[in-house]
N, C-alpha and C positions, 0 to 999 in steps of 0.2 A: 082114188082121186076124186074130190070133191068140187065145187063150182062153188064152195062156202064164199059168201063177200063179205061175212062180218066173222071176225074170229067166235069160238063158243062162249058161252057164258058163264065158264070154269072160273072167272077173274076174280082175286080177295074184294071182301066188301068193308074190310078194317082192315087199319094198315097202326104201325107201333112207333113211335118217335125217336127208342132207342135200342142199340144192338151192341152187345158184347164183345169189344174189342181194343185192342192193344194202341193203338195210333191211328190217328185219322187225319186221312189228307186234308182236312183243311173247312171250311164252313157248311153248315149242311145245303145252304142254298144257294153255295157256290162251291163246289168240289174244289177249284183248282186257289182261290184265294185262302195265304193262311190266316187262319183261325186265331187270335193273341188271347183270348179270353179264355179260351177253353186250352189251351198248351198252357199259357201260364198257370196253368190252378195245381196245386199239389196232391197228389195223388193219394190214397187214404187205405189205399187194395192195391193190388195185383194187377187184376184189372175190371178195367172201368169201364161204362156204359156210356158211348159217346152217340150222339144224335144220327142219324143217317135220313139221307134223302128219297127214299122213296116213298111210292104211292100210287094206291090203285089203279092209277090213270096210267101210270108210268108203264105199269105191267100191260095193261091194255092196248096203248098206245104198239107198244114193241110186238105184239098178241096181232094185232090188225097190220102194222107192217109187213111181216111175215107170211097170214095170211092173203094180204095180197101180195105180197109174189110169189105163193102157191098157187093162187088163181093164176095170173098172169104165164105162169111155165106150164100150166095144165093147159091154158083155153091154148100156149103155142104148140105143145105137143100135141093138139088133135087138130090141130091145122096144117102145120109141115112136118108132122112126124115128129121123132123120138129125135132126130138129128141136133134138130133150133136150139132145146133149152140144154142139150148136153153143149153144144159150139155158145152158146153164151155165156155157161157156168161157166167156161173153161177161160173167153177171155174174159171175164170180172175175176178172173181169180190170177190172170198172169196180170190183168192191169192192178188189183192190191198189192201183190208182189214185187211188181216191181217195179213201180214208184215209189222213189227216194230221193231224199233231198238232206242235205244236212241240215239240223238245229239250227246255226247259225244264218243261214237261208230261208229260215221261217219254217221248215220242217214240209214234210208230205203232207199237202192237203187232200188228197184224194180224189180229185175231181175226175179223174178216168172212169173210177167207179162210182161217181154220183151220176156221171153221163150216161154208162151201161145200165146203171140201174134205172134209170128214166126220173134221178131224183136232184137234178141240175137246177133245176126252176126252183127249191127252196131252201129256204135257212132255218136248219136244225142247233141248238143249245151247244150241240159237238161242233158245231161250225165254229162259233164265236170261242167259248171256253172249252179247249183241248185237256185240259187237266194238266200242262205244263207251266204255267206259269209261275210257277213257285220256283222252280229247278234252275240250278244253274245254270247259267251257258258253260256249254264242251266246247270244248278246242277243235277247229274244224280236222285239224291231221291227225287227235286222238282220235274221232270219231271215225273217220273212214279209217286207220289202223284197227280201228276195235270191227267194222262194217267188214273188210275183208281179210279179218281175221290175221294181224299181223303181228299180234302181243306173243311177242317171243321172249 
């Protein structure tokens, strides 16, 4: 267990514009909006090399989040013991579970665990674009029939 505050310096220093796949949800600079330029073009192969959004920063970004909340569960585990961050993990992980909300309702935003995670005071990209907005709306009594499993 480390006291690291900046993640290592393992991060790509080049990043590639495009990657080898079959369909792509949608703009590279905005996942969840479709794409009409790049769906409409006729296909020439098998498969195609379609743009993707990452980047250095990205990786780094997620590298240092991470990092700090290894920090943060080590500096609590040598303060109250080995109890704190096992009783935290556990509710952050019944409050992701089980917050649910139907589509129809604007879906689960997560706010339980932006709370536990001490990450309520800001606005992250996931905030605004969830990557659904392409997708149809479901039927709120499909949806809980499919939620508690009642496709019989």
């Amino acid at each position: 267990m480390s006291l690291r505050i900046a993640p290592p310096s393992s991060h790509p220093t080049t990043t590639t514009n495009t990657t080898s796949s079959l369909s792509s949800k949608g703009a590279p600079s905005a996942p969840g909006i479709h794409d009409t330029l790049r769906s409409s073009l006729p296909s020439t192969t098998t498969t195609t090399t379609q743009p993707t959004s990452t980047h250095p920063l990205e990786s780094r970004l997620s590298a240092w989040r991470s990092t700090q909340d290894a920090l943060k569960m080590t500096t609590l585990r040598r303060t109250f013991g080995l109890a704190e961050p096992i009783r935290r993990g556990m509710e952050l992980k019944i409050a992701r579970e089980g917050e649910w909300r139907p589509m129809a309702l604007g879906g689960s935003a997560g706010v339980s665990g932006d709370i536990l995670s001490g990450r309520d005071g800001e606005v992250a990209w996931e905030d605004v674009f969830r990557g659904d907005e392409t997708r149809e709306s479901v039927d709120v009594h499909a949806e809980m029939e499919r939620k508690l499993r009642m496709d019989w």
